[in-house]
C-alpha positions in Angstrom: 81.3 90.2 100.7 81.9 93.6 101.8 83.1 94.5 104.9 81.1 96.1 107.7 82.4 99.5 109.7 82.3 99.4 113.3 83.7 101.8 116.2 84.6 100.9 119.6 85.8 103.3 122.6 88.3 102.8 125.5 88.6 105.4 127.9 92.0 106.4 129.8 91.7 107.7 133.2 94.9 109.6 133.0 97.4 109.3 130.0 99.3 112.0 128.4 97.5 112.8 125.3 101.2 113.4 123.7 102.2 109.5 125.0 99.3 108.1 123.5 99.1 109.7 120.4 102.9 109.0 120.1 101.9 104.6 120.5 99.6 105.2 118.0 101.9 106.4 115.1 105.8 105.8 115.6 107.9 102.4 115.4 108.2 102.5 119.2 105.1 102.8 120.1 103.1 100.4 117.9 105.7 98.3 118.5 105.2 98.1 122.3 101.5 97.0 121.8 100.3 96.5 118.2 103.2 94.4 116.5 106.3 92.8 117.1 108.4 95.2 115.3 107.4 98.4 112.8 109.1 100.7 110.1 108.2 104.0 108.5 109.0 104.8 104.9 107.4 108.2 104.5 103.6 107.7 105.4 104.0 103.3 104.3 104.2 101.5 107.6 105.8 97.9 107.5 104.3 96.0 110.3 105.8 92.4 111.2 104.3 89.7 113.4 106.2 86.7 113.8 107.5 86.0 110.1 104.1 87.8 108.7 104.5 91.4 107.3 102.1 93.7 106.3 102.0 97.4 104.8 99.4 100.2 105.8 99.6 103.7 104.3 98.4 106.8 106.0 95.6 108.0 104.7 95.0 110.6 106.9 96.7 112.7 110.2 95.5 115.1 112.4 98.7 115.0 114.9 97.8 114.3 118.3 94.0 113.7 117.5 93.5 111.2 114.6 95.4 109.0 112.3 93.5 107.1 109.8 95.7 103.4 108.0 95.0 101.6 105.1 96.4 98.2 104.3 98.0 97.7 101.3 96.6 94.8 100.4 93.3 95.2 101.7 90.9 94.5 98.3 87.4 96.8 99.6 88.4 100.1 98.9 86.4 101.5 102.2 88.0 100.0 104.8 90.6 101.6 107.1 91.4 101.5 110.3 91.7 104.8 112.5 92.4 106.1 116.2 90.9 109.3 117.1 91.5 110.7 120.5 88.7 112.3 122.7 88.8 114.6 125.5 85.8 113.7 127.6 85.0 117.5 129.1 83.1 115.7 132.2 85.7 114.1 133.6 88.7 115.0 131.6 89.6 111.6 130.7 91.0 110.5 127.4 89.5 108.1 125.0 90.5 106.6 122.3 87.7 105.4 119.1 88.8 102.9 117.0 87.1 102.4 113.4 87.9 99.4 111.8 86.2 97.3 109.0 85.4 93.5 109.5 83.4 90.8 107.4 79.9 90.4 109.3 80.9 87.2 110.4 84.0 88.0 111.7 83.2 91.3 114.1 83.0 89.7 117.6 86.5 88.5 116.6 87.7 91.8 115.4 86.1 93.3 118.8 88.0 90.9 120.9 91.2 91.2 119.1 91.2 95.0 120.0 90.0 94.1 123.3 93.2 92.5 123.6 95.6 94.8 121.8 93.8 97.5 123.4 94.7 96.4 126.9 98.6 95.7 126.3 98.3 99.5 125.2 97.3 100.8 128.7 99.7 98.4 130.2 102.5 99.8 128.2 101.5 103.4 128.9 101.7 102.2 133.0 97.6 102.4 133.5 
């Protein structure tokens, strides 16, 4: 079955733009909220959970706006996962969209995972 696209957006009162972009692409960062432990050889990412690895490439990198992954073993050849950051011009607050690809079934799941993740990122970044 192939997988369906969806976005979801969290916004960030007041986060450094340079902070958040910097959890979003280095070992450190994604480390502190998205895995247990991750390395970088050239643009592959190694990502570890428990005794579970798995490899995304970068597809795609604006710095400090977007940065687009695709897992290496991941069999439909649309499906990524990406983190764009937004200025809101409003209020000045910073969001970040996240596209990721799901089986139908599965997208509440998906949702509530990132819910999840999502808020041990704006614990880690002090918000």
């Amino acid at each position: 079955m192939k997988k369906e696209k969806f976005h979801i957006e969290y916004i960030f009162d007041k986060v450094s733009q340079r902070s958040l972009w910097n959890h979003l692409t280095t070992p450190p960062g994604l480390s502190a909220w998205f895995a247990d432990d991750v390395t970088i050889d050239d643009s592959l990412y190694t990502f570890k959970w428990n005794k579970v690895e798995e490899r995304a490439q970068v597809v795609s990198m604006k710095p400090e706006v977007s940065v687009r992954y695709r897992w290496e073993d991941e069999e439909d050849e649309s499906a990524y996962f990406e983190f764009i950051i937004h200025t809101i011009e409003l209020t000045g607050a910073t969001s970040l969209e996240i596209t990721d690809f799901s089986e139908p079934s599965e997208k509440s799941d998906s949702i509530s995972l990132w819910d999840t993740q999502v808020d041990e990122l704006k614990r880690t970044l002090g918000i």
